[in-house]
Backbone as a printed PyTorch tensor [residue, N CA C, xyz], in Angstrom:
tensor([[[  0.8340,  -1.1740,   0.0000],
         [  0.0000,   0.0000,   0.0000],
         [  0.8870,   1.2480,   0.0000]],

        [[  0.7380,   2.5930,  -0.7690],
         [  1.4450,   3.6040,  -1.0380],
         [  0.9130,   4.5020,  -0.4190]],

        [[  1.7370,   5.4540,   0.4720],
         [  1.1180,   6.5330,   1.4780],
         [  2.1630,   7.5440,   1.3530]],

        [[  1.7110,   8.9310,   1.7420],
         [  2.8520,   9.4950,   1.4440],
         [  3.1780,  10.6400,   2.5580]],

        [[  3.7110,  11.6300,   3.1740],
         [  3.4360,  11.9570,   4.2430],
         [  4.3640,  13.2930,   3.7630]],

        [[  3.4950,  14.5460,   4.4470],
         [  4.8910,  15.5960,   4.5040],
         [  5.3550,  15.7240,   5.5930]],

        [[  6.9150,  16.1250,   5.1140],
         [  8.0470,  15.5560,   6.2930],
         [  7.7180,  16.7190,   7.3090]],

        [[  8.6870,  16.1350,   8.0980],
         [  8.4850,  17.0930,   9.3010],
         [  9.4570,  17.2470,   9.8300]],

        [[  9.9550,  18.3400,  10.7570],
         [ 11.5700,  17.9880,  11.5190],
         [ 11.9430,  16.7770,  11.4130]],

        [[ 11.2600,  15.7290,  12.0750],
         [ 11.7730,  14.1930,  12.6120],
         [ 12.2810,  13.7660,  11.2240]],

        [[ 11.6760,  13.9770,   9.7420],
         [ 11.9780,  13.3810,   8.4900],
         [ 13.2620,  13.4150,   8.0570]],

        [[ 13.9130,  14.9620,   8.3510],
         [ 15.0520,  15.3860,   7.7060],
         [ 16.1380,  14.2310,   7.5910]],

        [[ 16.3360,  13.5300,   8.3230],
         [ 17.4870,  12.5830,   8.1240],
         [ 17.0730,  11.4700,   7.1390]],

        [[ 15.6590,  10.9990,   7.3060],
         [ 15.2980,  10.0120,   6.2400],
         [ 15.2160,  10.5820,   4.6620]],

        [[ 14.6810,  12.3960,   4.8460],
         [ 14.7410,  12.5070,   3.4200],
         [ 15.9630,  12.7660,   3.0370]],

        [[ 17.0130,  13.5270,   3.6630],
         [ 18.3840,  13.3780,   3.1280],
         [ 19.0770,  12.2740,   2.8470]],

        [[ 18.9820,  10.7970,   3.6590],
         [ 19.2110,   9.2710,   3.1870],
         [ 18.6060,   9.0880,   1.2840]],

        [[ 17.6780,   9.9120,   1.1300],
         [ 16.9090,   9.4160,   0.2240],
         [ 17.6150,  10.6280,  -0.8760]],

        [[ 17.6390,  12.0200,  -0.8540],
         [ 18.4520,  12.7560,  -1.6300],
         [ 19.7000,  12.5280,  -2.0350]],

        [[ 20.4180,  11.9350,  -1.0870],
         [ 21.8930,  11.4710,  -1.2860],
         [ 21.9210,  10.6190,  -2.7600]],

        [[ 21.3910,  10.0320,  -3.0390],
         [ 21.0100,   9.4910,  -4.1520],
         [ 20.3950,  10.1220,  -5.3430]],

        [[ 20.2030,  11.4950,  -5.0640],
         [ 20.0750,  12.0790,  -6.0970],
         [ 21.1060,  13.3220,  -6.6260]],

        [[ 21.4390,  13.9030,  -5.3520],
         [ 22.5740,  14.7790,  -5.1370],
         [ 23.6630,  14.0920,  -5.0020]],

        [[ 24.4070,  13.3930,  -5.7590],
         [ 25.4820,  12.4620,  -5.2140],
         [ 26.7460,  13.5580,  -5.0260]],

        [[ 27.5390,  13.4720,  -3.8510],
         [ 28.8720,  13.8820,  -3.7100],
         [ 28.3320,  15.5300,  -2.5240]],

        [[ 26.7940,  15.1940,  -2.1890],
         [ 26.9380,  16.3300,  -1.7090],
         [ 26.7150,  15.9420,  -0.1580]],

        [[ 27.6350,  16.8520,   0.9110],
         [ 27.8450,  16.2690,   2.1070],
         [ 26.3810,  16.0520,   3.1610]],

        [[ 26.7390,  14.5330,   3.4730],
         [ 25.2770,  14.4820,   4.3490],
         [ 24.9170,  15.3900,   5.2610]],

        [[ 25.4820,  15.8050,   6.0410],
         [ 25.1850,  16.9080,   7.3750],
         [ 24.8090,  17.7280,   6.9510]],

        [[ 25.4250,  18.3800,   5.5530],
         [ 24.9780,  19.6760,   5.0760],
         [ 23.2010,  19.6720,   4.5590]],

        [[ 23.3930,  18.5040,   4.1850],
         [ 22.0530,  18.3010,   3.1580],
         [ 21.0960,  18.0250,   4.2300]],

        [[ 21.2820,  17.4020,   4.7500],
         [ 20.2800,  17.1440,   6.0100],
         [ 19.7580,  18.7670,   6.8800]],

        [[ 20.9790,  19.2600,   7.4480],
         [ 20.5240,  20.6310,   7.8140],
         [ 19.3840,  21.5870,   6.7260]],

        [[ 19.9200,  21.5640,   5.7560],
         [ 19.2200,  22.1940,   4.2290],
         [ 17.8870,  21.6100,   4.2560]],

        [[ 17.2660,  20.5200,   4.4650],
         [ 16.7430,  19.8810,   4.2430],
         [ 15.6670,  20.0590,   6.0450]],

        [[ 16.3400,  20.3820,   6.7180],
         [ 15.5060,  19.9300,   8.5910],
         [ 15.1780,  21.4500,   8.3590]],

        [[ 15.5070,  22.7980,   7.3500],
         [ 15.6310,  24.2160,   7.5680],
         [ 14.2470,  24.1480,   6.5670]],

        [[ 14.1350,  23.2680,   5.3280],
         [ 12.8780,  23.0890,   4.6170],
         [ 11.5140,  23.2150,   4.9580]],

        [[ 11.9570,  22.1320,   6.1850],
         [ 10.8940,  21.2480,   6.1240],
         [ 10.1240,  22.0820,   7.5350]],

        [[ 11.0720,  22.8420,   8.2710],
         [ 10.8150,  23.8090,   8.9850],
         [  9.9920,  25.3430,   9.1950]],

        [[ 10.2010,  25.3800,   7.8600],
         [  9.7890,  26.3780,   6.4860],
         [  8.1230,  26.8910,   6.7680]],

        [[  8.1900,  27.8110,   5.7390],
         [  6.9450,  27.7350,   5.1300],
         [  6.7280,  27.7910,   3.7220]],

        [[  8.1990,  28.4300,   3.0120],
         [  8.0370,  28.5670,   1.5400],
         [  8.8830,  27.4740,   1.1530]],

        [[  8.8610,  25.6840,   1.4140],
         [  9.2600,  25.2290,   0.8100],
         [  8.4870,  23.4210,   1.8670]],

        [[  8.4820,  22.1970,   0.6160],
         [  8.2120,  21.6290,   1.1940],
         [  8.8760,  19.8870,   0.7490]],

        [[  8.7520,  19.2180,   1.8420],
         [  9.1120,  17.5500,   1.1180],
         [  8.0650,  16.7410,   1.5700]],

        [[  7.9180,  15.7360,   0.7560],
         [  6.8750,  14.9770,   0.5190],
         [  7.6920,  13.3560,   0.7530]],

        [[  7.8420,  12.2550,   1.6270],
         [  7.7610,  11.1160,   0.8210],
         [  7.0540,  10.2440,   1.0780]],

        [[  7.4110,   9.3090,   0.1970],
         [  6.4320,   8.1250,   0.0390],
         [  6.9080,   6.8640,   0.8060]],

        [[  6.1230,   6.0130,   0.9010],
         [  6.1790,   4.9590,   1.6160],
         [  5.5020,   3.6890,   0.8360]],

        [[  6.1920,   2.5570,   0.7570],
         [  5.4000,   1.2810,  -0.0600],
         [  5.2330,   0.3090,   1.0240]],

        [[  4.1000,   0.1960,   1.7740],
         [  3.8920,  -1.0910,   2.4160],
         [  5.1570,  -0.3750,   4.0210]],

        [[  4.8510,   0.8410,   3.9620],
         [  5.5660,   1.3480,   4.7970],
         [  7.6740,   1.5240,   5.0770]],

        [[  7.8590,   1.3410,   3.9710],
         [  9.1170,   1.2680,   3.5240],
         [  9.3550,   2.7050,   2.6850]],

        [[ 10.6570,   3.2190,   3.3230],
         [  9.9940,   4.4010,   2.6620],
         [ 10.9890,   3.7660,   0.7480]],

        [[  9.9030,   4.5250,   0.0470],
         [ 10.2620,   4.8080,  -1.2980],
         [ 10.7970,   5.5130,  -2.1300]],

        [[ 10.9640,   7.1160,  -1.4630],
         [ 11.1030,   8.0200,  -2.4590],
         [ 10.2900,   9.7030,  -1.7830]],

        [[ 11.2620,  10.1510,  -2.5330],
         [ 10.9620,  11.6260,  -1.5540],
         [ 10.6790,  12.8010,  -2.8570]],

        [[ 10.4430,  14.0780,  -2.5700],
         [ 10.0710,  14.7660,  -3.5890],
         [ 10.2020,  16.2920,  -2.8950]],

        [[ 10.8920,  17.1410,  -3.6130],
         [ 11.0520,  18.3320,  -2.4720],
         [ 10.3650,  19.7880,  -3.5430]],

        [[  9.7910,  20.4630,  -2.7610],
         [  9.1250,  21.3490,  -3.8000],
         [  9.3670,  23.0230,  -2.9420]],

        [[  9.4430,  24.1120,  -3.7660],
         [  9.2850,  25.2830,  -3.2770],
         [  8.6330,  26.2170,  -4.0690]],

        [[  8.5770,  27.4820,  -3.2250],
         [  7.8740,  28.8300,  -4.0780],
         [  8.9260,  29.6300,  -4.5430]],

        [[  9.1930,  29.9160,  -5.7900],
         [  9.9810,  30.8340,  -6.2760],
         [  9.3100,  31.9880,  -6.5710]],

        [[  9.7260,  33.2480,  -6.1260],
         [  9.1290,  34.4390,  -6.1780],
         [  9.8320,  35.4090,  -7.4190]],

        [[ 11.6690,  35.0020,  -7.4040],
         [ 12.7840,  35.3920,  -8.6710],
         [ 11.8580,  34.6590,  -9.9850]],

        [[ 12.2150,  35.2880, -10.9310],
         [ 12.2630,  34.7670, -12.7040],
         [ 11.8550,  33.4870, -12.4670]],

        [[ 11.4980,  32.4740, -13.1040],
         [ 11.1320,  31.1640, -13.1590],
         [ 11.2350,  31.6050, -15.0010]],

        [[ 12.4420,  30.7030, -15.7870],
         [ 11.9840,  30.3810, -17.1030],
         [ 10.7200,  29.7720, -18.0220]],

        [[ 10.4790,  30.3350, -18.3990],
         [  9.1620,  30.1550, -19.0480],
         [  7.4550,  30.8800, -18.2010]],

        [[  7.7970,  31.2650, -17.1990],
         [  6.5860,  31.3040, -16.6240],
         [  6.0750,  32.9820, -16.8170]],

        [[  4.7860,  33.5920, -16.2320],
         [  4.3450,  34.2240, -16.4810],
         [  3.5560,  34.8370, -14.8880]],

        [[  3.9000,  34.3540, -14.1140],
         [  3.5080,  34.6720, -12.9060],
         [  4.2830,  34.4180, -11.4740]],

        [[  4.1200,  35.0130, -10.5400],
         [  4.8790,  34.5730,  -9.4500],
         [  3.8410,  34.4290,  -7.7610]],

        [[  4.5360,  33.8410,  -7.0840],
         [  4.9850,  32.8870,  -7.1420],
         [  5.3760,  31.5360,  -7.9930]],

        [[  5.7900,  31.2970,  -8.0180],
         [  5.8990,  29.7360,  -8.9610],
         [  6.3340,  28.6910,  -8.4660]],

        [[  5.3190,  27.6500,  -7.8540],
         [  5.5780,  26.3740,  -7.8120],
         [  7.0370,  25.8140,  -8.1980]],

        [[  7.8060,  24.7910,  -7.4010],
         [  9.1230,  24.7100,  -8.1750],
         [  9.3810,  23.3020,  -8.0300]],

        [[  9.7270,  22.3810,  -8.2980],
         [  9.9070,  20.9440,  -8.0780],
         [ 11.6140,  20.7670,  -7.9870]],

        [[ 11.8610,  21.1400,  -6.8510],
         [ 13.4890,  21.3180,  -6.6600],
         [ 14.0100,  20.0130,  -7.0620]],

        [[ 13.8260,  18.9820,  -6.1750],
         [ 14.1870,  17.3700,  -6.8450],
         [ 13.2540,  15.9120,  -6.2480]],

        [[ 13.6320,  15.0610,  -6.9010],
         [ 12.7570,  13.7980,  -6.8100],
         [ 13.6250,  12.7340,  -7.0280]],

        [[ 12.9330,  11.9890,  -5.9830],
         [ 14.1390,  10.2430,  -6.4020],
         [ 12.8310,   9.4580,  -5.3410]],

        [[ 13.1610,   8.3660,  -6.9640],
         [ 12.0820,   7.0700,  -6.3280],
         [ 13.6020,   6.1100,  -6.0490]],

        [[ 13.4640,   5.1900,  -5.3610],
         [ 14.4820,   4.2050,  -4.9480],
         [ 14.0310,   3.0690,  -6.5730]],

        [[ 15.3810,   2.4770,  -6.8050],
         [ 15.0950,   1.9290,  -8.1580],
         [ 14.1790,   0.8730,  -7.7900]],

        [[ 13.7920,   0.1930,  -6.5960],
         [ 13.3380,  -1.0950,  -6.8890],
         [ 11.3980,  -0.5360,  -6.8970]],

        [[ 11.1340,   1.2300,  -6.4170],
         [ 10.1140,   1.6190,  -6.4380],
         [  9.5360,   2.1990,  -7.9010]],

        [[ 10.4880,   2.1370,  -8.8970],
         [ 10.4240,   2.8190,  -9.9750],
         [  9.4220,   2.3010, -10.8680]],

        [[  8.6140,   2.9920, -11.8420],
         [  7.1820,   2.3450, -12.9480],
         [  6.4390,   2.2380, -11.9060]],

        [[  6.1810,   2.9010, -10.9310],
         [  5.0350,   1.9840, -10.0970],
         [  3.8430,   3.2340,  -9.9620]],

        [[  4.2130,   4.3850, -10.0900],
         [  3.2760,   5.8000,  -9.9400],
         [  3.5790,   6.7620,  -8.6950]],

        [[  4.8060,   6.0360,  -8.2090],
         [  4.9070,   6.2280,  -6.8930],
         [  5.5100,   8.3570,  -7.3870]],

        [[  6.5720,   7.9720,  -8.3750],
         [  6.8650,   9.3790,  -8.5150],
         [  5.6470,  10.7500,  -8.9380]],

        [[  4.7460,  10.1560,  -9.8160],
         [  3.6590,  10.7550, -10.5320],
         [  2.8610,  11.1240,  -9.3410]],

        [[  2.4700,  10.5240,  -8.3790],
         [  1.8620,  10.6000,  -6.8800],
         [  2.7060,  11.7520,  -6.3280]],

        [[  4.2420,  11.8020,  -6.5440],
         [  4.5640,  12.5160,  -5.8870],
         [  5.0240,  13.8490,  -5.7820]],

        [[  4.5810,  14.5130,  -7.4510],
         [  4.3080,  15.1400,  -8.3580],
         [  3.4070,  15.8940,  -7.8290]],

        [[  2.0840,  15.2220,  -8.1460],
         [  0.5480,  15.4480,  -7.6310],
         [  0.7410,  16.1280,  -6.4360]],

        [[  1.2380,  15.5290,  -5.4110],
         [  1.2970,  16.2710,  -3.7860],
         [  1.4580,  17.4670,  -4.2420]],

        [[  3.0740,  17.6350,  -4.6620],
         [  3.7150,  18.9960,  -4.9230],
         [  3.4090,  20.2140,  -5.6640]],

        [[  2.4660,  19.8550,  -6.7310],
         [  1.2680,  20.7300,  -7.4010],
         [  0.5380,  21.1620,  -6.4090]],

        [[ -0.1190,  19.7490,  -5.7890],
         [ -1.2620,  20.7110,  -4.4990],
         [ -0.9790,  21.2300,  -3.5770]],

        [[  0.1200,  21.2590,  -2.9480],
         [  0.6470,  21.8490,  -2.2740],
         [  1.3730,  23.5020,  -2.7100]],

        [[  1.6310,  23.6880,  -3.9560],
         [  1.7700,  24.5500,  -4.6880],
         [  0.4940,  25.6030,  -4.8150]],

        [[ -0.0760,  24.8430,  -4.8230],
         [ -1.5620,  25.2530,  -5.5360],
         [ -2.5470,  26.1740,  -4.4190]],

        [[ -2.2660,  25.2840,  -3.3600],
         [ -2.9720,  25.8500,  -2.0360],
         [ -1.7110,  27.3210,  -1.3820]],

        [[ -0.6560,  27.2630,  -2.3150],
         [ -0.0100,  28.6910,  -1.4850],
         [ -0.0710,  29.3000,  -3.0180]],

        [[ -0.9350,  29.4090,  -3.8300],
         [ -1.2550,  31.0130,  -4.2550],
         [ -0.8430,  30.3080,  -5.9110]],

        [[ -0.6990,  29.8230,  -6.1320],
         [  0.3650,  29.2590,  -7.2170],
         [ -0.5270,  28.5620,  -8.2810]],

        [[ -0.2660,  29.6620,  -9.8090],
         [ -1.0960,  28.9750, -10.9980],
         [  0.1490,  28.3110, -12.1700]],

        [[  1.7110,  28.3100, -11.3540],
         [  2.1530,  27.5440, -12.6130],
         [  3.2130,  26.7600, -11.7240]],

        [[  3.6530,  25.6350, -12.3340],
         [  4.6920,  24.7610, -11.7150],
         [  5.6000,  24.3640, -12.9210]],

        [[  6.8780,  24.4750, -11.9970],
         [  7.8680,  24.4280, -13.1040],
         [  9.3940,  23.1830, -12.5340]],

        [[ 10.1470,  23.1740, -13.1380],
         [ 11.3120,  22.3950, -12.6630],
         [ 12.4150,  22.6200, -13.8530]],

        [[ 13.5510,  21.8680, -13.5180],
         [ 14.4870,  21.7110, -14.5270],
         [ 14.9980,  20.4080, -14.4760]],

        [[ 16.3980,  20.2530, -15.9450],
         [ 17.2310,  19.3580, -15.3220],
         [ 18.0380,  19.4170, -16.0030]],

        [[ 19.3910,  18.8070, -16.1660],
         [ 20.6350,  18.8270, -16.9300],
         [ 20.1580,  18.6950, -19.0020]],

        [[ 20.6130,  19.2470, -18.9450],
         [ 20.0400,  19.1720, -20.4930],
         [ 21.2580,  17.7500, -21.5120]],

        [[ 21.6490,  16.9570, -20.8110],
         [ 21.6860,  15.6620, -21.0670],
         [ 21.7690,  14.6840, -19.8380]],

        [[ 20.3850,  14.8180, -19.6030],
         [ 19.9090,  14.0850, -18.3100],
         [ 18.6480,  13.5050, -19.1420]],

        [[ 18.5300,  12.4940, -19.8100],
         [ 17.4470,  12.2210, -21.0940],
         [ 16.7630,  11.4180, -19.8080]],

        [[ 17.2320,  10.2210, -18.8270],
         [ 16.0150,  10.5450, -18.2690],
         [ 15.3010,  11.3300, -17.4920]],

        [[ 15.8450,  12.1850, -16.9060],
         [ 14.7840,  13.2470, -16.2170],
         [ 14.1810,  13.6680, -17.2770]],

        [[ 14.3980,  13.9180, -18.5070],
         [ 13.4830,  15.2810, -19.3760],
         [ 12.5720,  14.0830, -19.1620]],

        [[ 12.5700,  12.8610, -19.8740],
         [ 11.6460,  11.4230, -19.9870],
         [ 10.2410,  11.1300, -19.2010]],

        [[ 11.1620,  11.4560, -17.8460],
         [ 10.3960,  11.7040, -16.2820],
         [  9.4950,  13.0600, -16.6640]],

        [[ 10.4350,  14.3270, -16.9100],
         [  9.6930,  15.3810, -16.8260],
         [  8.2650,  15.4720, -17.9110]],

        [[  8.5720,  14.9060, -18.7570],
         [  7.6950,  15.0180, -19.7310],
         [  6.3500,  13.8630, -19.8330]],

        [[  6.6520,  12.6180, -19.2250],
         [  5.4960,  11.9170, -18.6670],
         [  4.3180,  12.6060, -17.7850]],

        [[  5.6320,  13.5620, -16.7970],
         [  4.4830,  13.3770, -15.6020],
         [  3.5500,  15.3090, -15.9510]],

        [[  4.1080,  15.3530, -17.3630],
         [  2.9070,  16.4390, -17.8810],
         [  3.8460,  17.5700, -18.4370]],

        [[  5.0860,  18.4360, -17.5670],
         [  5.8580,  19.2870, -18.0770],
         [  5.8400,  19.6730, -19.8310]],

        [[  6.1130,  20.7250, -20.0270],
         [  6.8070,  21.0610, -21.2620],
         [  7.9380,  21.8700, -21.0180]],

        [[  8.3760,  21.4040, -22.3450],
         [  9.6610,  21.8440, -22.5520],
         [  9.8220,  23.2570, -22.7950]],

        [[ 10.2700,  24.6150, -22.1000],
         [ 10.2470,  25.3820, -22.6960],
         [ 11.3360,  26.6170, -23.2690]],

        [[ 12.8020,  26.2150, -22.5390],
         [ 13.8400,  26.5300, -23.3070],
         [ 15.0370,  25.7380, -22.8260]],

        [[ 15.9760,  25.7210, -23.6390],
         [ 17.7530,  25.0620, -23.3320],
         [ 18.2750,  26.2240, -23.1220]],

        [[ 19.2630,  26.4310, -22.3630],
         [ 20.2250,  27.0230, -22.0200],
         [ 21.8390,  26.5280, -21.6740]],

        [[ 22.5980,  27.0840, -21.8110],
         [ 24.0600,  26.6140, -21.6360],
         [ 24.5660,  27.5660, -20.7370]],

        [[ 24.9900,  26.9510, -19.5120],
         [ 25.8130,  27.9090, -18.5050],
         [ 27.0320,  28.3200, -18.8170]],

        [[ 27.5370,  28.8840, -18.7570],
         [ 28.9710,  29.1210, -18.2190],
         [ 29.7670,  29.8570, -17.1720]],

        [[ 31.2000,  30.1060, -16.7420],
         [ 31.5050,  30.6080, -15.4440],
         [ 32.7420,  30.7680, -15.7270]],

        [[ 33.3520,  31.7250, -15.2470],
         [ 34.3860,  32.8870, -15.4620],
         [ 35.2310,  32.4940, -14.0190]],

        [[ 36.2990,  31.9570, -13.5420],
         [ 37.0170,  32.4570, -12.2070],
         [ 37.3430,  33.8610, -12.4430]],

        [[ 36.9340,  34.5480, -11.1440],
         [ 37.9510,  35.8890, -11.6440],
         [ 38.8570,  35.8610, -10.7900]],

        [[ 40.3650,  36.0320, -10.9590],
         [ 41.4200,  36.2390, -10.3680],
         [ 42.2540,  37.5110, -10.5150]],

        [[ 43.1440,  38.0350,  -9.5680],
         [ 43.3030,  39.3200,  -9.7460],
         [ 44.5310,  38.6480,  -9.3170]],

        [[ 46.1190,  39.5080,  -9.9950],
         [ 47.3150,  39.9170,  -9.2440],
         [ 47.5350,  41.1760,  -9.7880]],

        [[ 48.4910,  41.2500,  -8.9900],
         [ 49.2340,  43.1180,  -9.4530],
         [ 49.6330,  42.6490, -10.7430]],

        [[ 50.3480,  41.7990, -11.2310],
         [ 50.7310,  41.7410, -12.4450],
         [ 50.0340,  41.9110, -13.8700]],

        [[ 48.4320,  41.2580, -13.7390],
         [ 47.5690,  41.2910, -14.5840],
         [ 46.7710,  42.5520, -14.3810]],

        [[ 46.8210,  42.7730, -13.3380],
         [ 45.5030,  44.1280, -13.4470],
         [ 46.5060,  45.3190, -13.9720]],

        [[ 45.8650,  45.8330, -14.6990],
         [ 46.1940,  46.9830, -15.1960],
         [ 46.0220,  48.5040, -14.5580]],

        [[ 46.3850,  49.6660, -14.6210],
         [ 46.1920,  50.7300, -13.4960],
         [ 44.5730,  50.9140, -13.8610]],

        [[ 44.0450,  51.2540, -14.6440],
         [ 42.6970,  51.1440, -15.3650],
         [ 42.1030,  50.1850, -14.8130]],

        [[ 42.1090,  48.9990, -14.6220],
         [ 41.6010,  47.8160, -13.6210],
         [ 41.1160,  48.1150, -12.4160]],

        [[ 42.5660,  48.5610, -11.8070],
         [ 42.3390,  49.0320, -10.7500],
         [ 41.5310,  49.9280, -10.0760]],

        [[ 41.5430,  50.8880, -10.9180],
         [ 41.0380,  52.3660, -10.8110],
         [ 39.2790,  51.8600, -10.8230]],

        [[ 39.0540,  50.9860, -11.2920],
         [ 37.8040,  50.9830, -11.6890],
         [ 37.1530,  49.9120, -10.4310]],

        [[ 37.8720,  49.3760, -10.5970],
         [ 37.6270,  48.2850,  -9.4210],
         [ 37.7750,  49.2530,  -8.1590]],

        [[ 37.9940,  50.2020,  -7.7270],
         [ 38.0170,  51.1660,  -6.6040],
         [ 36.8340,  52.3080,  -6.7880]],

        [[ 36.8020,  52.0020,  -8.1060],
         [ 35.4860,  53.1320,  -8.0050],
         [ 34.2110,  52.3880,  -7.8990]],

        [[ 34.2640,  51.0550,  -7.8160],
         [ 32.8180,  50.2480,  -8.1020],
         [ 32.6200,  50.0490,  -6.6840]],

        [[ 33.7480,  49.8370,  -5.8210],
         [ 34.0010,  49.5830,  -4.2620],
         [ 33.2570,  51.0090,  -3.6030]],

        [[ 33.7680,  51.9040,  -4.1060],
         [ 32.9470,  53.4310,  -3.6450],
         [ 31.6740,  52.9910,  -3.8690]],

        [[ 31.2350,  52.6690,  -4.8550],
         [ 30.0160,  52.6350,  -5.9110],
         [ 28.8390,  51.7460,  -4.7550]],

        [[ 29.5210,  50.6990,  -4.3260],
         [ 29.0170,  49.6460,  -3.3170],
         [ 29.0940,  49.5480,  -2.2330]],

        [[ 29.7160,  50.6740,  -1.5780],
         [ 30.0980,  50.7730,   0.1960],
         [ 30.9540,  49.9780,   0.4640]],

        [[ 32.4640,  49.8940,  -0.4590],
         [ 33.2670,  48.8220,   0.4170],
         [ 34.5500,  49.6260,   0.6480]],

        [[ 34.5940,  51.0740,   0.9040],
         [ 35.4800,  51.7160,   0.9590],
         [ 34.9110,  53.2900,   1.6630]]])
């Protein structure tokens, strides 16, 4: 039998057991805190599931009030992440857990729901696009280190970089 429950303080460690598997490489304590600060919340929530009381699979959702791509209103529903355990997978358990996160969306003010995922992550789009999503743009990140020595900055560099510091209260 499939039940599903929103977490509560006491959850945080079971739903971070269950994220770890989706966030791989990211530190448990941290994620767990992130996760006990959620669920603590009011603008954000986790959901999981349980098969025959085992848990299955968790689902974490929030309100984005910033830009949301593609959308047209704010708040916006957000489906931060989801992981069914593989042996729970095809079963509806994720689509169920979807559903929560809409209504739960839905009841704080919210007429659109949105998510993302790696844009060669073919199965999440797979996932995303079963459980109703559309597709509505690609994007490509990128990221700059900026590093500074006396050697590379130029007096002009400098100068400017001291006037932006004025500019911002750091001087």
């Amino acid at each position: 039998m499939l039940s599903i429950k929103k977490a509560i303080p006491q959850d945080a460690e079971l739903a971070a057991g269950i994220f770890m598997m989706l966030w791989q490489g990211h530190p448990f304590q941290q994620l767990k805190e992130q996760l006990l600060s959620t669920v603590s919340g009011k603008g954000a929530a986790v959901f999981i599931a349980y098969s025959d009381g085992a848990p299955a699979g968790a689902a974490q959702c929030s309100l984005r009030y910033d830009y949301v791509e593609g959308t047209a209103s704010s708040p916006v529903g957000y489906l931060e992440g989801i992981y069914i355990l593989p042996q729970f997978r095809r079963t509806g358990i994720a689509s169920r857990l979807v559903r929560c996160c809409e209504s739960w969306a839905k009841a704080h003010g919210c007429t659109e729901f949105a998510s993302d995922c790696a844009a060669d992550n073919t199965f999440s789009q797979q996932f995303h696009e079963g459980a109703g999503f559309t597709e509505v743009s690609r994007i490509v990140c990128y990221v700059k280190p900026l590093e500074s020595s006396p050697e590379t900055d130029s007096e002009e560099e400098l100068n400017f970089d001291k006037e932006m510091g004025t500019f911002f209260g750091k001087e």
